[in-house]
Chimera marker file (.cmm) of the C-alpha trace (Angstrom):
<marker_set name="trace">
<marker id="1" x="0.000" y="0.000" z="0.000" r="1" g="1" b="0" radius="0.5"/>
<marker id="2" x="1.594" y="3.101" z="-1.184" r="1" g="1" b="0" radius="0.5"/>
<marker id="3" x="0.900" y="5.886" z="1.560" r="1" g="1" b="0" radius="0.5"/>
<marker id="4" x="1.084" y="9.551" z="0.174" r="1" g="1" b="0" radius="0.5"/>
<marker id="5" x="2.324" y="12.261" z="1.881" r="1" g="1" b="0" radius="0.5"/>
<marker id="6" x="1.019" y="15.931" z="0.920" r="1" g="1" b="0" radius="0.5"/>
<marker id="7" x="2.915" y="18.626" z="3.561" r="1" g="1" b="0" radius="0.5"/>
<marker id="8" x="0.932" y="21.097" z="1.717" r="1" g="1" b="0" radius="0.5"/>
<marker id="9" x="-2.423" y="19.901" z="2.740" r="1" g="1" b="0" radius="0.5"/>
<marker id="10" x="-1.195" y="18.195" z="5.663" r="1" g="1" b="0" radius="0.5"/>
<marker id="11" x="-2.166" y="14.970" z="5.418" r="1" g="1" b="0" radius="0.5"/>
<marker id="12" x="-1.099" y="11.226" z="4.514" r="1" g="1" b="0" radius="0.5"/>
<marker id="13" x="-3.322" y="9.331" z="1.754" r="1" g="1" b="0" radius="0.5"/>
<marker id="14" x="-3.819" y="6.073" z="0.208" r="1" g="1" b="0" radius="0.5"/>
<marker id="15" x="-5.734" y="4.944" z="-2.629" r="1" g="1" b="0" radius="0.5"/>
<marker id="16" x="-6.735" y="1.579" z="-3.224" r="1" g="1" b="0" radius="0.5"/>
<marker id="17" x="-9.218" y="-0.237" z="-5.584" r="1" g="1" b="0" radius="0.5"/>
<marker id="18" x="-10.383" y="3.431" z="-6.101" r="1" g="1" b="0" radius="0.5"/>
<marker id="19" x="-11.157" y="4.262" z="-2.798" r="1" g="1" b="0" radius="0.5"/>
<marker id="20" x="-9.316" y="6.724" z="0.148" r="1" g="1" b="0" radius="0.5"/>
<marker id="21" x="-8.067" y="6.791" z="2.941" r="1" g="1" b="0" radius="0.5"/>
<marker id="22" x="-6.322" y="9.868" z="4.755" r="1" g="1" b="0" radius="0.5"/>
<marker id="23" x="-4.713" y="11.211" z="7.882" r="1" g="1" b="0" radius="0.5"/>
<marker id="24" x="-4.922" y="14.658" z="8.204" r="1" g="1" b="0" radius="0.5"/>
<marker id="25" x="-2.390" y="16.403" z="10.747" r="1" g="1" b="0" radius="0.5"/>
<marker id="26" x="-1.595" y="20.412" z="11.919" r="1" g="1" b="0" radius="0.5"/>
<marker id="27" x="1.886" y="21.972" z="13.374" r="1" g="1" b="0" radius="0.5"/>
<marker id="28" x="0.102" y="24.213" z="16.135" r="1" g="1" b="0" radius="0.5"/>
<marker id="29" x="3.876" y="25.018" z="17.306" r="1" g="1" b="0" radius="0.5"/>
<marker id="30" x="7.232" y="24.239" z="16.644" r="1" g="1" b="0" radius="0.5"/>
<marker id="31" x="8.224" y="20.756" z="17.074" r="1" g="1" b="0" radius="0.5"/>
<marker id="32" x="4.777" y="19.722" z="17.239" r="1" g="1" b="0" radius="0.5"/>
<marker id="33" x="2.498" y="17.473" z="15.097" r="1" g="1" b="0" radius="0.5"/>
<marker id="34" x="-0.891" y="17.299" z="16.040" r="1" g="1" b="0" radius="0.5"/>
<marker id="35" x="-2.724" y="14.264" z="14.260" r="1" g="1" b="0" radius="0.5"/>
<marker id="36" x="-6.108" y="15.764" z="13.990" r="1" g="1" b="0" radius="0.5"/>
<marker id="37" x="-8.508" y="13.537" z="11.731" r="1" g="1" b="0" radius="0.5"/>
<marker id="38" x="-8.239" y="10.087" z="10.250" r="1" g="1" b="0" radius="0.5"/>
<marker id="39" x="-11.123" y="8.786" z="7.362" r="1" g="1" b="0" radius="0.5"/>
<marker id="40" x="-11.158" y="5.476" z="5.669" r="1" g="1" b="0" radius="0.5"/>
<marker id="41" x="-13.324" y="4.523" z="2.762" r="1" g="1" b="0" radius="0.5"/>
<marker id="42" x="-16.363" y="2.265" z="4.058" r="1" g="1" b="0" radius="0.5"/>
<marker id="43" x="-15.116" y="-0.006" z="1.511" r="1" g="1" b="0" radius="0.5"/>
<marker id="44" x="-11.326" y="-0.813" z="3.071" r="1" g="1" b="0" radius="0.5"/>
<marker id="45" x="-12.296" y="-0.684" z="6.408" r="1" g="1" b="0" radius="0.5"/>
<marker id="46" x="-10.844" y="-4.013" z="8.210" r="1" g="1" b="0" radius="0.5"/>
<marker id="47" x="-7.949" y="-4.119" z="5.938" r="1" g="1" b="0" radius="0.5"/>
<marker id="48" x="-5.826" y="-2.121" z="8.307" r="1" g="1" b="0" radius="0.5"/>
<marker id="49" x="-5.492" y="1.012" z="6.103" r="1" g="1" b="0" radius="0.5"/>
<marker id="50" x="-6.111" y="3.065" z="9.030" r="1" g="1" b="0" radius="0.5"/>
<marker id="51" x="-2.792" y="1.114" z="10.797" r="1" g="1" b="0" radius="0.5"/>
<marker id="52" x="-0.533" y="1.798" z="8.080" r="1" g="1" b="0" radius="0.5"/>
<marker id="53" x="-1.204" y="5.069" z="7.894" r="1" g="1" b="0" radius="0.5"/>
<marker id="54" x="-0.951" y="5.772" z="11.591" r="1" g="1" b="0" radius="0.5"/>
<marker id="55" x="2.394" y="3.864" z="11.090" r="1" g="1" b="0" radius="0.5"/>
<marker id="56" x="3.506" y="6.226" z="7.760" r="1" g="1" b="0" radius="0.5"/>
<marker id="57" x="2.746" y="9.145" z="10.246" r="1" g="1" b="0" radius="0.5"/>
<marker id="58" x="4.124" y="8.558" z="13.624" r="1" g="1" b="0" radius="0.5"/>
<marker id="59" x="7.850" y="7.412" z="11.228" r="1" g="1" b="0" radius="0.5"/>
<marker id="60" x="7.537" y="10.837" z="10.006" r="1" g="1" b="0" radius="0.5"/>
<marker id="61" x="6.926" y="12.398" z="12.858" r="1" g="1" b="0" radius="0.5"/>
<marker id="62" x="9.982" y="10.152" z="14.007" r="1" g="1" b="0" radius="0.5"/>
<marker id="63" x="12.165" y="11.185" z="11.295" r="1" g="1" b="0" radius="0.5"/>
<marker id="64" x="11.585" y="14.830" z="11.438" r="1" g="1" b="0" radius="0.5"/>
<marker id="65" x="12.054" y="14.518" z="15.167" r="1" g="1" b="0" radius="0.5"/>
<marker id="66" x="8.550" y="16.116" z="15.797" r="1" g="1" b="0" radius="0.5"/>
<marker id="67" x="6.578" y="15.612" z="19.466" r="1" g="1" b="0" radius="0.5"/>
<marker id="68" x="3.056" y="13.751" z="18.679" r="1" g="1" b="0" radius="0.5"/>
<marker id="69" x="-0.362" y="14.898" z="20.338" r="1" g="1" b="0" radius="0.5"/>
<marker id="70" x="-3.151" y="13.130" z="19.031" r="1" g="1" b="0" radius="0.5"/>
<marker id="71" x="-6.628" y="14.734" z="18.961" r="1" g="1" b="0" radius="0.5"/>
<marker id="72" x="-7.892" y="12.160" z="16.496" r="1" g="1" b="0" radius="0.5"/>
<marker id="73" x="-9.549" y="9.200" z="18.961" r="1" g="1" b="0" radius="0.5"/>
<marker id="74" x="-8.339" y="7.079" z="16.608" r="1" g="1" b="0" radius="0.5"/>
<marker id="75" x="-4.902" y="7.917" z="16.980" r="1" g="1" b="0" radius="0.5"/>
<marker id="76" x="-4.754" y="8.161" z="20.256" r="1" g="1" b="0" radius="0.5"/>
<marker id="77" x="-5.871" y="4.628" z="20.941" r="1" g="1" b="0" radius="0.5"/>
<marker id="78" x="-3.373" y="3.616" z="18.016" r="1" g="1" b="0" radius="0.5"/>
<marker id="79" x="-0.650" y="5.148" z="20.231" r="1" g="1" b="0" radius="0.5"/>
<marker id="80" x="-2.020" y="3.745" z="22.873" r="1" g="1" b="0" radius="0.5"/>
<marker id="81" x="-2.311" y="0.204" z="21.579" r="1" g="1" b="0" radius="0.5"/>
<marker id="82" x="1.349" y="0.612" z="20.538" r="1" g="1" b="0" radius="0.5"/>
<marker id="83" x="3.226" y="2.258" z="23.167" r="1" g="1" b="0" radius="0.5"/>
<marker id="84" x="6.003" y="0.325" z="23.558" r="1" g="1" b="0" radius="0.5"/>
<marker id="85" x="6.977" y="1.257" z="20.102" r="1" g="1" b="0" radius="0.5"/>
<marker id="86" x="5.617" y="5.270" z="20.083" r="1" g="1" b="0" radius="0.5"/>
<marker id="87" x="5.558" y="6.385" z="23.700" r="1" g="1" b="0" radius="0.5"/>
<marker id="88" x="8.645" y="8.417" z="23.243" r="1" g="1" b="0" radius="0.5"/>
<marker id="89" x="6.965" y="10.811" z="20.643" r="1" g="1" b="0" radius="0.5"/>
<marker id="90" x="3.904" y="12.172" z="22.480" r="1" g="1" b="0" radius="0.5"/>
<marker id="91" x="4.307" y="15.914" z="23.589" r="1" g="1" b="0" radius="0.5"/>
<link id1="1" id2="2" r="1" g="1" b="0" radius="0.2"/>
<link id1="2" id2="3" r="1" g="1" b="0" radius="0.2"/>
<link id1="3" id2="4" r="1" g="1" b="0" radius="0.2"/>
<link id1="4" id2="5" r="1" g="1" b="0" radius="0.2"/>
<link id1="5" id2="6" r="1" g="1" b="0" radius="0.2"/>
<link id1="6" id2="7" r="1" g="1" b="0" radius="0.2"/>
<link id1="7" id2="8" r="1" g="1" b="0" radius="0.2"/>
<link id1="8" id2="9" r="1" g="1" b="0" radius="0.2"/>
<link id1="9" id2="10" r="1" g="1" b="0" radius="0.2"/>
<link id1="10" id2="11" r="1" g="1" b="0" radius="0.2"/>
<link id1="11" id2="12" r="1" g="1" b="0" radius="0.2"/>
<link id1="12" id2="13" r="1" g="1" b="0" radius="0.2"/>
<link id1="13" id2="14" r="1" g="1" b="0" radius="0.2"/>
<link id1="14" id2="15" r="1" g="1" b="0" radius="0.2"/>
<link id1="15" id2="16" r="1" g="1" b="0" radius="0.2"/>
<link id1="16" id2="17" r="1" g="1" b="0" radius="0.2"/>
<link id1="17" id2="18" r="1" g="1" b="0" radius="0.2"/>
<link id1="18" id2="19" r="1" g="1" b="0" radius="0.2"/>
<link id1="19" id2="20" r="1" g="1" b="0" radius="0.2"/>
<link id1="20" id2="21" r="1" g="1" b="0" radius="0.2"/>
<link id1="21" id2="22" r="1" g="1" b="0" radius="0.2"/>
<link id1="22" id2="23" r="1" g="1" b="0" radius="0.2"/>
<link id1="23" id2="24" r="1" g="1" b="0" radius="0.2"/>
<link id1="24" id2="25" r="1" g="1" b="0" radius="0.2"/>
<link id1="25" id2="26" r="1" g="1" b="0" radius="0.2"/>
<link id1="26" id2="27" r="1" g="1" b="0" radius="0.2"/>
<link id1="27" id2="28" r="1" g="1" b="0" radius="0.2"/>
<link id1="28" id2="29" r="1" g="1" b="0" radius="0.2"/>
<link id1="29" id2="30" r="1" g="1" b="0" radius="0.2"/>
<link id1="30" id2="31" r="1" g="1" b="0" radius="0.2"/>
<link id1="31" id2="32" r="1" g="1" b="0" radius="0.2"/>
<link id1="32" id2="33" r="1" g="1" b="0" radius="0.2"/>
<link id1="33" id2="34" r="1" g="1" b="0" radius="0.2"/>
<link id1="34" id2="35" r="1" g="1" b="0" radius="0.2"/>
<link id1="35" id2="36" r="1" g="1" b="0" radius="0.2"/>
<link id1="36" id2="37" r="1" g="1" b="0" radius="0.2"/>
<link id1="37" id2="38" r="1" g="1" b="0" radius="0.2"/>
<link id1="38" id2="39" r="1" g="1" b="0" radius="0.2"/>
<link id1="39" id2="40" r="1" g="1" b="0" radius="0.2"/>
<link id1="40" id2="41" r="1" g="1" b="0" radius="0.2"/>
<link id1="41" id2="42" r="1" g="1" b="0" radius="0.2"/>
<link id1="42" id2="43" r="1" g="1" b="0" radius="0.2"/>
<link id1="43" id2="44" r="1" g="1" b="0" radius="0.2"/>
<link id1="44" id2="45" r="1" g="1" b="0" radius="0.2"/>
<link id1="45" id2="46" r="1" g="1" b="0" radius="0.2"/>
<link id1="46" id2="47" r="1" g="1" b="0" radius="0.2"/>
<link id1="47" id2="48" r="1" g="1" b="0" radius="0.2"/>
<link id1="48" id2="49" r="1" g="1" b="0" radius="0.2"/>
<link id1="49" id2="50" r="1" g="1" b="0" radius="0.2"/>
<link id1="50" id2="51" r="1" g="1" b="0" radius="0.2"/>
<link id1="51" id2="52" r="1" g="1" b="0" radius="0.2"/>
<link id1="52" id2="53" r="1" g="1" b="0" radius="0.2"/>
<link id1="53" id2="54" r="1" g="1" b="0" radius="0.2"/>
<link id1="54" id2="55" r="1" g="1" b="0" radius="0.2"/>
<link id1="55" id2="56" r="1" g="1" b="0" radius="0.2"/>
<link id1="56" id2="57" r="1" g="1" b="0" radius="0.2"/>
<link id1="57" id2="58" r="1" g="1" b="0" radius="0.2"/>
<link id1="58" id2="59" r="1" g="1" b="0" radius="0.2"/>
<link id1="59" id2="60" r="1" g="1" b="0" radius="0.2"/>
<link id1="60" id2="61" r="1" g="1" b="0" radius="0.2"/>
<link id1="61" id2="62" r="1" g="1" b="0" radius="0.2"/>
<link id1="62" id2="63" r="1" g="1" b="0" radius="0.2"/>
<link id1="63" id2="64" r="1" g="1" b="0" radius="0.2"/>
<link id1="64" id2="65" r="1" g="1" b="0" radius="0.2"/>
<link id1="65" id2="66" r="1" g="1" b="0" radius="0.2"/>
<link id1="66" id2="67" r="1" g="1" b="0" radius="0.2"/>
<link id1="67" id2="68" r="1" g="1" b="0" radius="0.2"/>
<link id1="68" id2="69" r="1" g="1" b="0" radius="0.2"/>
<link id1="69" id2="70" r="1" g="1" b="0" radius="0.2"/>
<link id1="70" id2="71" r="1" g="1" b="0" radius="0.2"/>
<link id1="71" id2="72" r="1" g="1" b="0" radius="0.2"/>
<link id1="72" id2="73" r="1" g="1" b="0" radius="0.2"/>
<link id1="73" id2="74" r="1" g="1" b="0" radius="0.2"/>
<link id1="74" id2="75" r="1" g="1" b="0" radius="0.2"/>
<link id1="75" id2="76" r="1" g="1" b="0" radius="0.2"/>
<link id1="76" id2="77" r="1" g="1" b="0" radius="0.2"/>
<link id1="77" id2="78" r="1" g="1" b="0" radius="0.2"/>
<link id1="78" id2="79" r="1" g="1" b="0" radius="0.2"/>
<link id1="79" id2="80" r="1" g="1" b="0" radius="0.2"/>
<link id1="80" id2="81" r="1" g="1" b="0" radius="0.2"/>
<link id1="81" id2="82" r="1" g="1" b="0" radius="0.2"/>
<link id1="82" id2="83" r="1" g="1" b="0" radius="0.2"/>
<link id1="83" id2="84" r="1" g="1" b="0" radius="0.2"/>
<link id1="84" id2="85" r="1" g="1" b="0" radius="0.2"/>
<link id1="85" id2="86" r="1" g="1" b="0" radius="0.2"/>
<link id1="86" id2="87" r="1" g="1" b="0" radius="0.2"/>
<link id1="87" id2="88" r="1" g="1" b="0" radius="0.2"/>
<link id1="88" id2="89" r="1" g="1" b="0" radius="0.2"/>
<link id1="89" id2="90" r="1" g="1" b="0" radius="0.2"/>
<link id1="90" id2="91" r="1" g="1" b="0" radius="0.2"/>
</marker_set>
């Protein structure tokens, strides 16, 4: 699954068998990425599109050595489902 990422609308994508999925962050400060909104297509749900793209996200965030707060419910029980492995990025 090839996972998009468009800085200027702030968000990761994916399109599969025509359909979307997205993750849609802000920067409200410096050092900060807020993951604010996460959609997927009625017809991929269960495939674990929304995991991947949590995944594509929080290694950004990781690479670019940003601090994650997670207003999306979604992501924040992602994070918190996974914390061994992302504990060290929340803000």
């Amino acid at each position: 699954m090839a996972i998009q990422h468009n800085s200027n609308d702030q968000q990761f994508t994916v399109i599969r068998r025509g359909h979307e999925g997205e993750l849609a962050y802000s920067l409200p400060a410096e050092g900060i990425i807020d993951f604010t909104h996460t959609f997927v297509a009625e017809e991929l749900r269960g495939e674990g599109v929304a995991d991947e793209l949590a995944r594509a996200a929080l290694e950004f965030a990781r690479n670019e050595k940003l601090k994650v707060k997670t207003s999306c419910s979604f992501m924040a029980k992602f994070v918190r489902r996974n914390q061994s492995e992302y504990a060290d990025l929340l803000a």
